[in-house]
Each structure stands twice: as structure tokens, then as C-alpha cells.
C-alpha positions, 0 to 999 in steps of 0.5 A, spaced: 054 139 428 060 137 424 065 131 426 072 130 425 077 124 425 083 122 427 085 115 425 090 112 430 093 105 427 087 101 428 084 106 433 079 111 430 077 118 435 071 122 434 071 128 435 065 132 436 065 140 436 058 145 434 059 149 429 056 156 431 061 160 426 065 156 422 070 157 416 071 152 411 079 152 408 081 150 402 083 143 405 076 142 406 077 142 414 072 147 419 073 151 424 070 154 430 070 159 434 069 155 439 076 151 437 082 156 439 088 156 435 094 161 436 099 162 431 101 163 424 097 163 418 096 164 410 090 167 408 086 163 412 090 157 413 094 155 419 101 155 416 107 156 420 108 154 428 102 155 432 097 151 438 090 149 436 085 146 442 079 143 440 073 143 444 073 136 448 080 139 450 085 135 445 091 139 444 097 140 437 102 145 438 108 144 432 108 146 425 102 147 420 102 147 412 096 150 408 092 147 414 094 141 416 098 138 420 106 137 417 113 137 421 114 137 428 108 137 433 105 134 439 098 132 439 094 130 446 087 128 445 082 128 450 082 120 451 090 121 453 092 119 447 098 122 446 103 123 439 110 126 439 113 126 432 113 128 425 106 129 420 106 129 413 100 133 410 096 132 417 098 124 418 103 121 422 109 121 418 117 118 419 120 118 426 114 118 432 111 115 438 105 114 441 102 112 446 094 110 447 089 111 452 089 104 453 097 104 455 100 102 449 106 105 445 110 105 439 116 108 438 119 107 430 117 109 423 110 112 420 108 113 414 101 116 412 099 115 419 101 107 420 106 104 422 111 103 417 119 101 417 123 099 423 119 100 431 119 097 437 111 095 441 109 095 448 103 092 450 100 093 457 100 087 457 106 087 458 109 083 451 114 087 446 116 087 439 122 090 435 123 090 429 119 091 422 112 093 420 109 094 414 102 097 413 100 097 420 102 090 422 108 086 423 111 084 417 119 083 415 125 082 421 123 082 429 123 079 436 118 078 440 118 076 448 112 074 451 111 076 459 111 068 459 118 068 458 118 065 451 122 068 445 121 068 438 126 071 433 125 071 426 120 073 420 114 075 420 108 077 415 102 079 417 103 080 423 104 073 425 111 068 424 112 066 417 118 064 414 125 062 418 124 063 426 127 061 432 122 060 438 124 059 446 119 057 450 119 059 457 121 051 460 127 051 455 125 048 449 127 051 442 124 050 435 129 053 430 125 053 422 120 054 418 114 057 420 106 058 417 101 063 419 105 061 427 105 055 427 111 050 425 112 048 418 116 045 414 123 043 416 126 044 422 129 042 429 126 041 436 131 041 441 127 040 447 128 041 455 130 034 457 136 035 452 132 031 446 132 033 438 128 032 433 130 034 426 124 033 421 118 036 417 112 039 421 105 040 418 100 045 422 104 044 428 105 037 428 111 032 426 110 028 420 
């Protein structure tokens, strides 16, 4: 039995396929006969346009070089994933959209399979994010809205808010400054429901 991965972010799909007969490409990849691909080839490797179907039901069809994945192509996996983009070299590559299993869906830049530049995020929990990513995370400028109706615009590192921001909760009050690891730090401005603000340094979350 030989094993094949796709990485998705940070979700990693396994995918299995007995080998009855099987053909090992330069690219270090196996194929089946019980793997079914129609299209171009060179030598023996996919290149060119062509539609491959896995065993368990998972389906590309787009652009192929020397085997793997590269340009335009859809990919569906068995679990109801679904990419729709650009590949490089077999990953997700440029401009792309996923959508997981699970009901979340990203649509922005990719690069060797993560995200990476400008993207918008929806979880199915409701909550968005627009804006960069660096490496997988959120990292640089963006907005993210809670279904609880809170706001928050600025920097981020790490996938948390770090640097100058403005949050919004949901009852209407405001903190506008800097931020450390998602809590307020540093200086900043409270502007708060009942029309009260507070101008000061914060630590950890708490005013000075």
C-alpha cells in the first residue's frame, strides 16, 4: 500500500491507493491502475491538460508539468474539500480558493501551498478576515469581524493583533492603539459606551 499527502493549510489529507501495478516517475510519485488519468503526457509523465481520478474518488483536472500539478486546475477531494486556483510545481500557487470539509474558505494569494500575501477568510462560525497573511497566518494589515459584532482594524503578527489597531466591541465601546499578543499595550485611547475616555499606557490588558 503506498500513501499519498496533500497538505491543505494546516489540514493534512491522506490518501490511500493499493498498488497492484505501479509506475514510479521521475518525480518520485506512484501511479495505479487503479488511478485513471486522461490526458497529456511526456514520456511518462502528465504534462500538458489532463484529468486524473484517485481511487477514493478525489478528482483534478487542469494543467500538469513533468507530473505534477502546475497552472490552472480544480481539485475535489474525497472529504469535500475543494481547490480552485493556480499550482506551482504540485502546490497551491498565486491566485486561489479553498473551501474545506468543515465549511471554511479562503479566497486570495498562495504560495507553495499556504497562504500567503492578500486573502479574505470565512469560518463557519461565522467570523471574517480580510486583509494579509504571511506563512499560513495572519500577519501584516486587515479587519476582522466577529459574529458578535465587534471590529477590529489594524496590524497583526502571528495571527494575533499586534502593533496600532482600532477595536469596536459590539456595545459601542472603542480602544484605539497599540497592541501585544491581542491584548491592549502600550499607549492608547478608550472611548467607552457611556461617552467616557480614557487616554493612558495599558499593560496586559489593564490601564496603568
Amino acid at each position: 500500500m503506498s500513501m499519498r499527502s496533500f497538505v491543505l493549510g494546516g489540514y493534512v489529507l491522506l490518501l490511500l491507493m493499493t498498488t497492484q501495478v505501479s509506475i514510479q516517475a521521475q518525480n518520485s510519485n506512484f501511479y495505479t491502475i487503479l488511478d485513471q488519468y486522461f490526458g497529456n503526457y511526456i514520456g511518462s509523465r502528465t504534462h500538458g491538460y489532463g484529468k486524473k481520478v484517485w481511487e477514493d474518488g478525489t478528482l483534478y483536472y487542469g494543467y500538469w508539468r513533468h507530473g505534477k500539478m502546475h497552472g490552472r486546475g480544480k481539485m475535489q477531494w474525497s472529504s469535500g474539500s475543494r481547490y480552485s486556483g493556480t499550482w506551482r510545481h504540485g502546490q497551491f500557487y498565486g491566485n486561489g480558493s479553498l473551501r474545506w470539509s468543515n465549511g471554511d474558505r479562503y479566497a486570495g494569494k498562495w504560495k507553495n501551498g499556504q497562504r500567503n500575501g492578500s486573502g479574505s477568510m470565512r469560518w463557519h462560525n461565522g467570523n471574517s478576515y480580510k486583509g494579509d497573511w504571511l506563512n499560513d497566518e495572519i500577519n501584516g494589515d486587515g479587519e476582522m469581524r466577529w459574529t458578535t459584532g465587534s471590529v477590529y482594524k489594524g496590524e497583526w503578527k502571528n495571527g494575533q493583533m499586534n502593533g496600532d489597531g482600532t477595536m469596536i466591541w459590539a456595545n459601542g465601546t472603542s480602544y484605539n492603539g497599540n497592541w501585544v499578543n491581542g491584548v491592549e499595550h502600550g499607549t492608547g485611547t478608550m472611548k467607552y459606551a457611556n461617552g467616557k475616555v480614557v487616554k493612558g499606557t495599558w499593560e496586559n490588558g489593564k490601564l496603568k
